[in-house]
N, C-alpha and C positions, 0 to 999 in steps of 0.2 A: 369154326365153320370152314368145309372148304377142305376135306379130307383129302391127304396125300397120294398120289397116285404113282404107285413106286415104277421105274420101269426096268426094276430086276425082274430075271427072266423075260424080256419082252425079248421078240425076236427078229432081226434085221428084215428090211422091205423093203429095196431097190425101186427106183421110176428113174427112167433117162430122157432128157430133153436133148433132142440133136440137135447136134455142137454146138451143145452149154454142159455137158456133161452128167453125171448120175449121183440121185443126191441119196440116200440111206435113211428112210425114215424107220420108225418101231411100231410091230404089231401089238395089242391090248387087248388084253381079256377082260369079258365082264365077272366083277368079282360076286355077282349074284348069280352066275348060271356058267361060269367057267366057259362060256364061248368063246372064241376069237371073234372081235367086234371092230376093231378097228386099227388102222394103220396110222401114225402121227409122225408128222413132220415139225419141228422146231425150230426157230429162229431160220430160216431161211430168210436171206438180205434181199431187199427192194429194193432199195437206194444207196448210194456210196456211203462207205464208212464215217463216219463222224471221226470230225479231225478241230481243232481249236477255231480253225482260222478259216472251218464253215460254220461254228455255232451262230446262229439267229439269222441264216439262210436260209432260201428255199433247197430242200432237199436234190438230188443231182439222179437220174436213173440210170442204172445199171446198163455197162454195153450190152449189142447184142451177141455178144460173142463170149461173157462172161461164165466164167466155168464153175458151175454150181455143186461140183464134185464135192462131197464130205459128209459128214456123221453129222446127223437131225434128230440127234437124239434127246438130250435134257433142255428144259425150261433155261431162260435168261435170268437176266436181274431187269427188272423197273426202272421206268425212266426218271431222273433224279428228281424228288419232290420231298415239300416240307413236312413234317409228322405233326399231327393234330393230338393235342392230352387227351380229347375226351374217348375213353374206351372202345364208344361207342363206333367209331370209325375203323378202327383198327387200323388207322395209316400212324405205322408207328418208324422210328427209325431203322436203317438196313440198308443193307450194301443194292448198289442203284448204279448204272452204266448208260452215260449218255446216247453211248451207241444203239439207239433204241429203235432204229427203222430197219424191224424185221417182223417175220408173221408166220403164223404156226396155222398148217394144215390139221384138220383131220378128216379120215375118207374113212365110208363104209368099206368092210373086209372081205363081206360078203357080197355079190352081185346079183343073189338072186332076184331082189327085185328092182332092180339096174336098168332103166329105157336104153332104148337102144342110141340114145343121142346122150347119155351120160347121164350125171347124177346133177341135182339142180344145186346152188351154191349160194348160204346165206354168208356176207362178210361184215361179223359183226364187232361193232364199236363198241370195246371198253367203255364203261360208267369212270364219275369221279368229278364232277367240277369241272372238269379241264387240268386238275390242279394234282389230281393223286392215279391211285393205284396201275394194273397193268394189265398188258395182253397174257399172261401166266399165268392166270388165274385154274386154280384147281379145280371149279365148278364147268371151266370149260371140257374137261377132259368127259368125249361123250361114248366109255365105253360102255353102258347101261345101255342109251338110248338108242344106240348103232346095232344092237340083239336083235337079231330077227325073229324072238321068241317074243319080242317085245313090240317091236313096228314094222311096219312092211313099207312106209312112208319115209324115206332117208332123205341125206343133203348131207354136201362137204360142207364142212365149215373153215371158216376163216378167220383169224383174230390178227387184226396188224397192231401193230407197237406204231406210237407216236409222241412226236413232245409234245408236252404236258407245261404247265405255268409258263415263269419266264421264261422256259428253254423253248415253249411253243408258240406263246402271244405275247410277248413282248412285240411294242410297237413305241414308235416314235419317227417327227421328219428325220433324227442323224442316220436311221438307218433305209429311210426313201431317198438319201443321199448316194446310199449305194447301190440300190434300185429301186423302181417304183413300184413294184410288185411285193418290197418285202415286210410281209407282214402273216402273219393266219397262218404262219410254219406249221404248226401241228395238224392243221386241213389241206396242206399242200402235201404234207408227209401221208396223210387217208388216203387221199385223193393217187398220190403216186401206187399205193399199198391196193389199190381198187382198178386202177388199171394194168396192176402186174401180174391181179389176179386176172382179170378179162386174157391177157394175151396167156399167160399158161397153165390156167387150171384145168385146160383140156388134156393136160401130159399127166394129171391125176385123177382123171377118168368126169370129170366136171362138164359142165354143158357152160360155156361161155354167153350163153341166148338165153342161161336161167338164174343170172345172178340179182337175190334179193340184197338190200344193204339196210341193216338199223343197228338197235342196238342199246343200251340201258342209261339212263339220265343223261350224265354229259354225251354218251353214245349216241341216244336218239336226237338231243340238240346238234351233232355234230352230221346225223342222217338227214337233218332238215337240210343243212347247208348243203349238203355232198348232192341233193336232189337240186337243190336253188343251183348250185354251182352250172350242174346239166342244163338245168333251162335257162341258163344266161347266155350259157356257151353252146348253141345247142350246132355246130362247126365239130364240138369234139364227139368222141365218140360217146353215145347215147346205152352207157352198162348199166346201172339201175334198172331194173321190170319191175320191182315190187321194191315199197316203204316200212319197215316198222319201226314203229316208235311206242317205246318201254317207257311209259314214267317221264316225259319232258315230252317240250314244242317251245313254242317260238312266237311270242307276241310283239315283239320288242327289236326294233331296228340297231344293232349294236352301235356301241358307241365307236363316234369319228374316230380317223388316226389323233386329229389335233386335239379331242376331247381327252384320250389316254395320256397327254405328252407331260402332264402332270405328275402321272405314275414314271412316268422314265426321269423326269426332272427329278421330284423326291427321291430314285435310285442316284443318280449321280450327286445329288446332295450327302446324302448318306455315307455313302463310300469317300467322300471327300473329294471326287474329282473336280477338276475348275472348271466352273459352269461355263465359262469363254472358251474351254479347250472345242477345237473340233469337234465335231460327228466323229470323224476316222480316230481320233485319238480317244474319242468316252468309250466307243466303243473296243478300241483296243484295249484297255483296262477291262470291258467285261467279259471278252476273250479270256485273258489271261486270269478270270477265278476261276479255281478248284471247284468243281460241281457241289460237294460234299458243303462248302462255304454258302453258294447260292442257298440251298436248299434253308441253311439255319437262318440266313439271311431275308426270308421272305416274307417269315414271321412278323418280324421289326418294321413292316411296313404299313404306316396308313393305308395304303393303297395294295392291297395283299393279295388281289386276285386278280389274274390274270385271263381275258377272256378273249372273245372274238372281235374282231374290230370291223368295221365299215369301211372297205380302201377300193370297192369300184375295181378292184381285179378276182379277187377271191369272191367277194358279198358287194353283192349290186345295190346303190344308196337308193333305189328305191323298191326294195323287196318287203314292205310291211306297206308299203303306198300301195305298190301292184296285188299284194293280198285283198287290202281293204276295197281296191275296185274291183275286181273282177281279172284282172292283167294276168295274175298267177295262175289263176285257173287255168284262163281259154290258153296260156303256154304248156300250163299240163294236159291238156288235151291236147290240145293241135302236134306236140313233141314226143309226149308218150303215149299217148291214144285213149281211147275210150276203153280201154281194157287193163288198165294199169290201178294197180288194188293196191291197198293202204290197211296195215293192221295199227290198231293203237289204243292204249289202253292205261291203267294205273291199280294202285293198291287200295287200300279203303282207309289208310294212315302216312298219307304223303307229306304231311308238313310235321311231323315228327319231328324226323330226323333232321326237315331243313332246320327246323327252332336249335338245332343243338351245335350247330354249325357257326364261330366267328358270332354266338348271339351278343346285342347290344344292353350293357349294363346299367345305362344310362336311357333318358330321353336325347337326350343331344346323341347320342349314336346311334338311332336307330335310323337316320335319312343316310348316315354315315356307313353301313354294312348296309343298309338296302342300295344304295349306291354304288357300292362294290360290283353290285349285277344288274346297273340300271343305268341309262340316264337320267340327270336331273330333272327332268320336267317329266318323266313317267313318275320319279319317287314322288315328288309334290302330290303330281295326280293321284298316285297310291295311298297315299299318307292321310289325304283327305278323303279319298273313298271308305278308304278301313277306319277310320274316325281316331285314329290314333289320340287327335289333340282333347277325348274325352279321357286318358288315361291319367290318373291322379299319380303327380311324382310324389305325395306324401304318403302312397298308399305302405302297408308295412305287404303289401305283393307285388310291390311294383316292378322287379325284374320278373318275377313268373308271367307275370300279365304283359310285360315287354316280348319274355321269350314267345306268349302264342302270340301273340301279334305280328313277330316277326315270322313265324313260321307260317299262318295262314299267309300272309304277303307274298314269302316265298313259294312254300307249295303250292296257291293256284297261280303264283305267276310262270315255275316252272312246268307245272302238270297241268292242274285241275284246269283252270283258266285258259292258259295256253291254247290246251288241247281243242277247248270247247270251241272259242275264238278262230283257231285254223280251222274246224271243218267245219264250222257253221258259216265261213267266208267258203269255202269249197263248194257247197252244196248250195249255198246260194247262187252264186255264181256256176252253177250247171254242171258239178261235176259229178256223177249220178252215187247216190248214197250207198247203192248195193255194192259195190267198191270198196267199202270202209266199214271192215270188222274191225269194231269196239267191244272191250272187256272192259270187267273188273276184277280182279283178285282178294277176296274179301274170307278165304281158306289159309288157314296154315297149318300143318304138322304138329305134333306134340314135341318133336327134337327142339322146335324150334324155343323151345321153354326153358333150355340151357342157355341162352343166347338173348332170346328178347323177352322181356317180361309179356304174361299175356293178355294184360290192359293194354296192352300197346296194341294188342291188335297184328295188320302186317302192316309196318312202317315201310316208307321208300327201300325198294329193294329187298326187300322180303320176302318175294316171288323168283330172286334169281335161282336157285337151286331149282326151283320146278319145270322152270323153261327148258334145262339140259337135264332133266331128267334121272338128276343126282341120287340115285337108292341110298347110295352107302353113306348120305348124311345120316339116318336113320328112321328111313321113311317104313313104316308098318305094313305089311302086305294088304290091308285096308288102305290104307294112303296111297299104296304104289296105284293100285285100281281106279280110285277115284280121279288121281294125277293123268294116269295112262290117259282114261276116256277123254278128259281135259283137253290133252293134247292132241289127241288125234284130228282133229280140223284144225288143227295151227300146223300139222304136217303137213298137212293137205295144201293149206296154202302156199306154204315154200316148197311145195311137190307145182304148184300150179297148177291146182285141181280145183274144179267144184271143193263147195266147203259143206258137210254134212253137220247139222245142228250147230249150228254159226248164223242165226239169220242176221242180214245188214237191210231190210227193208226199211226203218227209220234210224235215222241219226242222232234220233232223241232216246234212242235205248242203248242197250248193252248186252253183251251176256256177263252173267256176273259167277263167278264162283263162290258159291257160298261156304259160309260156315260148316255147314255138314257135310259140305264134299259132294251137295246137287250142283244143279245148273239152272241158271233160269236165263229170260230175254224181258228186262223189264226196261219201266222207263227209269230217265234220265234224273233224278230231283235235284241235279247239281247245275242242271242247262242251263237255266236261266240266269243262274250269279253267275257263273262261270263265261256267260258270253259277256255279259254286265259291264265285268272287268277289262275282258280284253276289247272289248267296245272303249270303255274308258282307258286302254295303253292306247289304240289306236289313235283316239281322238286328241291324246295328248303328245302323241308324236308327227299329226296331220297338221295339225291347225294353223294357219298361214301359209302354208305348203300351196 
């Protein structure tokens, strides 16, 4: 999956920022209709080089004087992260470059249907955990969907590169010793990567007044924060106008700096450092490993996933409090108005792929990997809502019955649940429904039959080639048609337009993509459990509060 995009024969593309210099991006044809479709820029740097002795810092921004002169032509390497056996991820091992805080344009070729205030600009977040893959990704290359044979609806896009695992959420106090900010690197890294698109995406013909931000599983997890961040901080500048969230949300208050400090303990245990030496000195030894070592090394950890933390700079210790009253809303209104729209949506096979993930082989691991992405008093609360403790350890299924277990847990804590939970506390709290286009994606391709079994349905992520409008996976000129119509109100919206057949009148429906490759706008049958749950994450992260 994820067909190669050669950029032989592409042909050089000048844009100059004055006195910052002229960077050389490559023009792209689409290989279903030989047009010239668009212009791509690569790795162009956001933030200072990566160097030893900023690893598990917050990121530094580029002067204003820095000279962005040079060749934008090929793909990077991936920020350093550990490879998973099961197939089914395809995070396998391969050359990886810490230097990871950089972001690849692409711009319509064509201008004919170009406003006259620019092109509007989605900056979208890499999928992955937090933990895997990269902004290089081949599904992004959108020379199909940038045809004017094909949409009249465009948008620059954006993909920034960020750390990822421990190079991006490591936390512990030895390093609030060197500042008290440092923690959520790989959000501080987004964050930098989103407002460097704000100050020059207008030198690539962009409208800085129309920038959307989301993006797929860990992406749209990291879209919630990058919006939370804005209404904490609402002093900085206010880039976000529109939200989409792919396949993730957010029920669950991440856990404290001092809750992780166990996961940094268990690292310095490991490595053999003396648990007495300094902060300055534990950390100078994780300076000094080889990235290549990290990555083997993350494996071997109980404590193996690296995620967002709770530190009152980055994520406000009471952003799942202020959800459940009402607080988050009336700040999404009063900050970004009554006109600020929200897409968000899922597959019709979202706990698939989470069951396949770190599953637990055991009963005694299953609080253990659900812990991994939880606090402990949401896992309890979990564990006894889903009824776990009826699962027979004699049973001769008892790890199949473990894996779904763990995966509905996870799927509606990250998707199904999540989602329902956020906007039924939104729409409660006054924030008006017709703002919030919900899908489903319940369609998939016959390519996709080399790749995923078709019991399977579409599993998390299943949808991504449709979104960028990938042909040359080997979509059918029947598929291309049905895809097209698909997307044409989801152009609409990141055009910020009116959305034609998209209704958002209740919150309790959707449009759903069917199977056939119709459309429809039905209800909801997942509402009810799905707010169930995150009613019961809330209530078990409230209570004494």
């Amino acid at each position: 999956m994820g067909q190669v995009v050669s950029t032989e024969g592409t042909t050089p593309f000048p844009i100059s920022i004055p006195g910052q210099g002229t960077l050389t991006g490559y023009t792209f044809k689409s290989p279903r209709t030989n047009n010239v479709t668009t212009h791509r820029f690569a790795q162009i740097p956001y933030a200072e080089p990566f160097t030893k002795e900023n690893r598990f810092k917050r990121p530094v921004p580029l002067a204003d004087d820095f000279d962005y002169t040079g060749d934008y032509k090929e793909f990077g390497l991936k920020c350093p992260q550990p490879s998973v056996p099961n197939p089914a991820f395809r995070y396998t091992k391969s050359p990886s470059d810490e230097n990871i805080n950089k972001l690849n344009i692409w711009v319509p070729s064509s201008d004919k249907y170009k406003e006259s205030d620019g092109w509007p600009v989605l900056v979208y977040i890499h999928g992955g955990w937090l933990q895997y893959s990269s902004p290089y990704s081949e599904f992004f290359n959108t020379n199909e969907m940038f045809d004017d044979e094909e949409f009249t609806q465009k948008y620059i896009l954006v993909t920034p590169g960020y750390r990822l695992n421990m190079f991006g959420f490591l936390s512990g106090k030895e390093l609030l010793e060197e500042d008290e900010a440092s923690s959520n690197f790989g959000f501080w890294d987004q964050r930098l990567a989103i407002e460097w698109t704000y100050k020059y995406i207008k030198y690539f013909g962009g409208n800085p007044d129309k920038i959307s931000v989301g993006g797929i599983s860990a992406g749209a997890y990291s879209t919630f924060f990058q919006l939370a961040y804005e209404l904490y901080h609402p002093e900085d500048n206010q880039i976000i106008k529109q939200a989409l969230f792919f396949s993730n949300l957010v029920y669950v208050q991440p856990k404290t700096i001092e809750e992780c400090q166990e996961q940094f303990d268990e690292i310095v245990e490991k490595l053999d450092i003396d648990p007495k030496a300094s902060g300055q000195e534990k950390l100078a030894v994780l300076r000094e490993l080889d990235a290549p070592f990290i990555e083997d090394f993350i494996p071997t950890l109980t404590h193996h996933t690296f995620r967002a933390v709770t530190d009152d700079k980055f994520i406000s210790s009471t952003l799942i409090k202020d959800l459940d009253s009402g607080e988050y809303a009336r700040r999404l209104l009063s900050i970004k108005g009554d006109k600020f729209r929200i897409l968000c949506g899922e597959v019709d096979n979202e706990p698939l792929k989470y069951s396949l993930l770190n599953t637990p082989q055991t009963l005694g691991e299953l609080p253990v990997q659900v812990g991994n992405y939880y606090p402990k008093n949401i896992v309890d609360s979990l564990l006894d809502l889903y009824k776990v403790d009826k699962l027979n350890p004699a049973s001769p299924t008892l790890k199949e019955d473990l894996r779904v277990a763990y995966g509905d847990i996870i799927g509606d804590g990250q998707v199904y649940a999540s989602g329902r939970g956020y906007l039924h506390k939104l729409v409660e709290h006054g924030f008006p429904s017709k703002n919030i286009f919900r899908y489903r994606v319940s369609y998939r391709a016959k390519w996709l039959d080399n790749h995923i079994e078709p019991d399977d349905r579409v599993p998390h992520a299943g949808d991504f080639s449709l979104w960028f409008y990938c042909l040359r996976e080997g979509y059918t000129d029947e598929e291309r048609i049905h895809i097209n119509e698909w997307l044409q109100p989801y152009l609409q919206f990141l055009n910020f337009k009116s959305l034609d057949s998209w209704d958002s009148d209740d919150v309790k429906k959707y449009r759903i993509f069917k199977e056939d490759g119709s459309f429809d706008y039905v209800d909801d049958i997942h509402w009810d459990w799905g707010v169930k749950v995150a009613t019961t994450a809330y209530k078990a992260q409230l209570t004494g509060q």
